[in-house]
Each structure stands twice: as C-alpha cells, then as structure tokens.
SEMI-724877 format. One line per 8 residues: number of its first residue (from 1); their letters; for each residue y, z, x of C-alpha. Coordinates in nm, 2 decimals, padded with zeros to 4 digits. Layout:
BEGIN
NUM	a	Y Z X | ...
This chain:
BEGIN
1	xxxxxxxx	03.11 -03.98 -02.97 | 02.76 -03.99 -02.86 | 02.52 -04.25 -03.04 | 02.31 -04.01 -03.30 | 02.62 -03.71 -03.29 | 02.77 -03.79 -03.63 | 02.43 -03.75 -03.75 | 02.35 -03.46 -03.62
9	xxxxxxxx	02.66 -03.32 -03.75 | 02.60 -03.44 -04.13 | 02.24 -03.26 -04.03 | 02.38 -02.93 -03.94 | 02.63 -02.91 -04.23 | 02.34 -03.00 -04.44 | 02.16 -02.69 -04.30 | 02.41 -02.43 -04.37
17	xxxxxxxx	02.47 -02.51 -04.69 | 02.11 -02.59 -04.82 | 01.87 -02.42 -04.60 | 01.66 -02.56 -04.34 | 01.35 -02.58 -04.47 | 01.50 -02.84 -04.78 | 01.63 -03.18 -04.80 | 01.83 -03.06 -05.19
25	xxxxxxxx	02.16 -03.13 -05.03 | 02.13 -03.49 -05.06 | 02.05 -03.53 -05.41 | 01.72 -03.59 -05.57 | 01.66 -03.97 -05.78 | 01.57 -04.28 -05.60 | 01.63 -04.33 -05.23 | 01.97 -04.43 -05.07
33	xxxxxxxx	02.15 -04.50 -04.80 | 02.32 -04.15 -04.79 | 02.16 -04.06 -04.48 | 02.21 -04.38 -04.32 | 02.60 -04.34 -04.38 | 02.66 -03.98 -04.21 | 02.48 -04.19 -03.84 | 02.68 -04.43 -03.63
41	xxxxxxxx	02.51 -04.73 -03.45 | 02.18 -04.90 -03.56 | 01.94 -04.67 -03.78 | 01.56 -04.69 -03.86 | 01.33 -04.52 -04.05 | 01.01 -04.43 -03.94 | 00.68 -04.33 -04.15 | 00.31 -04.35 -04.14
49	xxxxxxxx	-00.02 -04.42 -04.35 | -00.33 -04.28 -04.34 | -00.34 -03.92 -04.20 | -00.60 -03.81 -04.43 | -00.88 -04.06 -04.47 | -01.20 -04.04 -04.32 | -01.20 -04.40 -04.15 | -00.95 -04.60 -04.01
57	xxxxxxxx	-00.65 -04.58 -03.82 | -00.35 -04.44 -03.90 | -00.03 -04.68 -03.86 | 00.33 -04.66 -03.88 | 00.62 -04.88 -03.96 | 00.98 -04.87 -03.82 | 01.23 -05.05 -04.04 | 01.59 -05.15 -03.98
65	xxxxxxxx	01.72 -05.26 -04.32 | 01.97 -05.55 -04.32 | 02.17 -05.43 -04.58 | 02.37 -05.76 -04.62 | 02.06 -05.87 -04.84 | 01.95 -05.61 -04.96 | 01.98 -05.64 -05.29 | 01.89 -05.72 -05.63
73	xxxxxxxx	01.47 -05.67 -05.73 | 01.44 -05.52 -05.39 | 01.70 -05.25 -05.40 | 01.61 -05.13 -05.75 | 01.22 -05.11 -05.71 | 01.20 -05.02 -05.32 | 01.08 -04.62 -05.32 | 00.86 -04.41 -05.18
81	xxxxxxxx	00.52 -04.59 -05.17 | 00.32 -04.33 -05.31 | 00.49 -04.39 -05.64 | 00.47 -04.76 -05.64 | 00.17 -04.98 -05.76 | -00.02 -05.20 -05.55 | 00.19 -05.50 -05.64 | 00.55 -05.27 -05.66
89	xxxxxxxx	00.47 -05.25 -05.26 | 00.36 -05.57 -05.23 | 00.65 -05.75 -05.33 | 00.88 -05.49 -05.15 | 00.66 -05.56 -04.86 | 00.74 -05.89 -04.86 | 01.08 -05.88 -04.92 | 01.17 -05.66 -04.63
97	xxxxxxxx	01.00 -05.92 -04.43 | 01.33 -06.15 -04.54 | 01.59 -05.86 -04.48 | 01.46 -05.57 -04.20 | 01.35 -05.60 -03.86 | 00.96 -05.43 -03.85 | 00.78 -05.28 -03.57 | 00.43 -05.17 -03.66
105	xxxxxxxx	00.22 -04.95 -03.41 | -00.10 -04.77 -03.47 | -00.35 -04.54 -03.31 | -00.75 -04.59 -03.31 | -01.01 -04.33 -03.49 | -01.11 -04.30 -03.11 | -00.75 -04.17 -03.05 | -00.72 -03.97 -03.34
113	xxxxxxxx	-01.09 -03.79 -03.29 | -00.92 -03.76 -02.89 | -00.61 -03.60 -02.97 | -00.63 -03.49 -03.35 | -00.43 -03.66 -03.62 | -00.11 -03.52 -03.60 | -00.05 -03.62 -03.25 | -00.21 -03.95 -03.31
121	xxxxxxxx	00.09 -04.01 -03.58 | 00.34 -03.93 -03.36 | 00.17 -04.21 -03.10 | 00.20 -04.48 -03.40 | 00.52 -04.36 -03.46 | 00.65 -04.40 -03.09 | 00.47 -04.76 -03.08 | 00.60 -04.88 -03.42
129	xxxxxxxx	00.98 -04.78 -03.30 | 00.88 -04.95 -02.95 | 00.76 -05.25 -03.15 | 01.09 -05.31 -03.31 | 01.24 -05.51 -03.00 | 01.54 -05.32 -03.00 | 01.65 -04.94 -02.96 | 01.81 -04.80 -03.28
137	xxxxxxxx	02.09 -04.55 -03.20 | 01.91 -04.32 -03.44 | 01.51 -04.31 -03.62 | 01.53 -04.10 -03.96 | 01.15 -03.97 -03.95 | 00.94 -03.89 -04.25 | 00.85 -03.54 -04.22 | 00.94 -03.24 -04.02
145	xxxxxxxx	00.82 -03.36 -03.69 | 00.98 -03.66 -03.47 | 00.78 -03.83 -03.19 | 00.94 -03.83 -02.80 | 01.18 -04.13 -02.85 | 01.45 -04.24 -02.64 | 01.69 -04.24 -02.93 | 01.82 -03.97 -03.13
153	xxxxxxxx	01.59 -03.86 -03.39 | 01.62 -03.70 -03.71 | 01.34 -03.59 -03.93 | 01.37 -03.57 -04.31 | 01.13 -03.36 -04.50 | 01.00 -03.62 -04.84 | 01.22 -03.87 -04.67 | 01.07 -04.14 -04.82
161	xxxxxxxx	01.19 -04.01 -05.15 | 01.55 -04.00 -05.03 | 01.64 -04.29 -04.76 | 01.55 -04.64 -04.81 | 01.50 -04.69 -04.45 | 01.21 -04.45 -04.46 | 01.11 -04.55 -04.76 | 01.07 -04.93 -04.63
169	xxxxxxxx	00.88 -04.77 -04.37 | 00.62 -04.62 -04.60 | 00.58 -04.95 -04.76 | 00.50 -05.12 -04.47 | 00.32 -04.91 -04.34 | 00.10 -04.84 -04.67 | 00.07 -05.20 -04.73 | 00.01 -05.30 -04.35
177	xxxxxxxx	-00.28 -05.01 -04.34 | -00.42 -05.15 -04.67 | -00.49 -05.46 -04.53 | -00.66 -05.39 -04.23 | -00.95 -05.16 -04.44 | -00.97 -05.42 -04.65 | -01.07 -05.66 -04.36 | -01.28 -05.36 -04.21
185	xxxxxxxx	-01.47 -05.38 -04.56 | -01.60 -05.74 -04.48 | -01.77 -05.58 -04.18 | -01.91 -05.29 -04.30 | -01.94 -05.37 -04.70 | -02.05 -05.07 -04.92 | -01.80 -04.78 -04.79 | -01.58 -04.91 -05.07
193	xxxxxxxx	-01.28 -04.93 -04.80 | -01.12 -05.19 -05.03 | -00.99 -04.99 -05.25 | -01.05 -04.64 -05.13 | -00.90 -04.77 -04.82 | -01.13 -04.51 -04.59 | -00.99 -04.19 -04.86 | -01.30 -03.90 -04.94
201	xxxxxxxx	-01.35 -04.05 -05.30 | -01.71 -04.02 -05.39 | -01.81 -04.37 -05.36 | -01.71 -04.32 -04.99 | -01.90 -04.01 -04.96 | -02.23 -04.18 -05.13 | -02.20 -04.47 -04.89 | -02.18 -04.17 -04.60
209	xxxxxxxx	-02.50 -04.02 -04.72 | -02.70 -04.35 -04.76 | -02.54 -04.60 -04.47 | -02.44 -04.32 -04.23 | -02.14 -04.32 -03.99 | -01.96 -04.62 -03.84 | -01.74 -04.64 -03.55 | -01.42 -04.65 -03.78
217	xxxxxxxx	-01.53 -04.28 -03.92 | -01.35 -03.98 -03.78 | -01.58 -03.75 -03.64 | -01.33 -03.52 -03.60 | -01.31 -03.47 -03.95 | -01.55 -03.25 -04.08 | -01.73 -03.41 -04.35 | -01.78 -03.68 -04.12
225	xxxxxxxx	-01.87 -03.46 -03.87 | -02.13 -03.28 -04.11 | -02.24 -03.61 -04.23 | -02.30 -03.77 -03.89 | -02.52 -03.41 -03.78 | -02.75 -03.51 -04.11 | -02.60 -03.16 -04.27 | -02.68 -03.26 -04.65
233	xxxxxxxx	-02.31 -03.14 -04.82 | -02.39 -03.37 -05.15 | -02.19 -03.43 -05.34 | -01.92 -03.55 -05.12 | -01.54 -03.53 -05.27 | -01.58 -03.58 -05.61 | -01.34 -03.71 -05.81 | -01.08 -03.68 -05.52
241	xxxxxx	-00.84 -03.92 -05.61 | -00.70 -03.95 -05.26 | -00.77 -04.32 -05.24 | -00.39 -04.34 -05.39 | -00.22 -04.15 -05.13 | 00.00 -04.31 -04.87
C-alpha cells in the first residue's frame, strides 16, 4: 500500500459518514493521536501563526512527535495553542524540543504584501516541512488547505483541536512567532509588539497614527495601508483582543 493510502482511506470513510465540510467524526475533547493511527509511515503536523496581524511574518512549524516520550505533563496539557496561556505553551514548547523533530519556516511581510497571506502560509508551511530534514510519509495540515508537498497531505479543519501533531505545531509555531516580535520590539519600541505581538489592538493602532509605518507593517493590509496614505481612521481597532490569537 502506497505511503499516505491508509489515510486517505480513514479520510474518505470519515467523509461519508460525517460530511465534508466537518471534522465531528473523530470526536471532540482534547487532541489525540486518532488521526495519526488511521496513516502508515512517519506523520507530521503542520500549522502556522500570524495570518492576521498587521506586522510581522507569519511562520509555521512541522512536528513529528516521538511518541515513546511523550508523556506525562506534556501529554495532558499539550492543546491547541490558542487555548493555552503564555506559560502552558511555553513549557509544551520546550518539551517537544526533548521528544519531536521541528522544522520551522517563515515568509517575510515583503512576501506576504507580494503574494497575499494565504499563499504566504502555504510558503511557511512548505519551508517548515522542508526544514524537518526528513520527508514524512504523510503532513496532517491545520485547516482546509495543504501546501504543494512531496508527501501525502491531509488537511484537518480545527486540527489543532483534534491531533497532537498539529497541535504541537501550533505551539511552536505560536511560541516561535512570539519571540521573534518580541525581539522586533527592541528595534522599533512603542508598537507594543511584545505583547500584542503585531495584532490591531489599539495600542498598535496609536503607535500607527503617531510613529507611522515600519518595514515589518503589511501594507497590504488595509489599515496599514490607510495609515501609511495619512488617511486619519482614528480610532484604530479598539478593544480588539486579537493580540491572543494564534
């Protein structure tokens, strides 16, 4: 049998039992490794941070659990990072450093403003799986759209809320992301991009209106876009709250 078949298989009796536009068939509660089980070979999961803020890049992570240690603190607390605190995905983060194999990949605000963001996650997406050093027989992707891979690929709609491979992926990538606006915040202070980590909160949109655009803003977003033309759209996101998103 073809590396990937058995998945596809599980996939398609999923689909005519629970509808294709659902992921209900495999239960609801913390993730698993139900998904995992129905593919032969070497699986990953695949997801990515930072689609909707206004600065930054977005990255993506590509995890292949070890499941011979995965255990204890790890596997009880491991989730989907949106649900996790700051710390909860910090110490999964470094835990799957002891027990996964991690690619990262990433694409630039210039490739995002290029290409738009949806295809600029799919680029992260191909890199992180590219970064992982070896080819997985199949990537479980977050979502309903899987980048061009040279593996099988199967995408999972709220994944991260149902594998743990993808939901390792959102960690690292989450936590991976965090970090690298919270070192962009040292060069361009006053954005608030160490906490809001580049989200349309409205301390980001005041620091917008007073210290204008920088070169990690994407100007293919429109309030950025507005912003940068001197368009006054005051107040910017209020009380948005998307500084938590993943």
């Amino acid at each position: 049998m073809p590396p990937g078949h058995s998945c596809r298989l599980a996939f398609a009796k999923w689909r005519g039992t629970s509808g294709a536009g659902t992921i209900g068939g495999w239960g609801g509660g913390m993730p698993s490794f139900a998904i995992e089980k129905t593919c032969s070979g070497i699986v990953c999961g695949v997801d990515e941070a930072g689609r909707g803020p206004l600065a930054g890049p977005v990255v993506a992570a590509a995890v292949i659990i070890d499941r011979r240690c995965f255990r204890g603190e790890l596997r009880a607390t491991l989730d989907d990072s949106k649900v996790l605190s700051r710390a909860q995905r910090e110490a999964c983060h470094r835990a799957l450093l002891r027990c996964a194999r991690i690619g990262i990949g990433a694409a630039s605000t210039a490739e995002i403003d290029r290409i738009n963001i949806l295809r600029a996650s799919l680029v992260a997406m191909t890199r992180a799986v590219a970064a992982l050093g070896v080819t997985p027989d199949t990537a479980l992707i977050d979502g309903n759209i899987a980048p061009p891979l040279s593996c099988a690929t199967r995408p999972v709609v709220k994944g991260d809320a149902l594998s743990f491979s993808i939901a390792a992926a959102s960690v690292v990538a989450k936590v991976t992301r965090d970090l690298i606006m919270h070192n962009l915040a040292g060069r361009y202070p006053g954005y608030g991009w160490e906490t809001n980590a580049g989200y349309a909160t409205a301390e980001h949109g005041e620091a917008i209106r007073r210290l204008g655009v920088t070169p990690h803003h994407r100007r293919s977003f429109a309030p950025v876009r507005l912003a940068a033309d001197g368009v006054p759209i005051l107040p910017l996101f209020p009380d948005s709250g998307l500084e938590q998103e993943a």
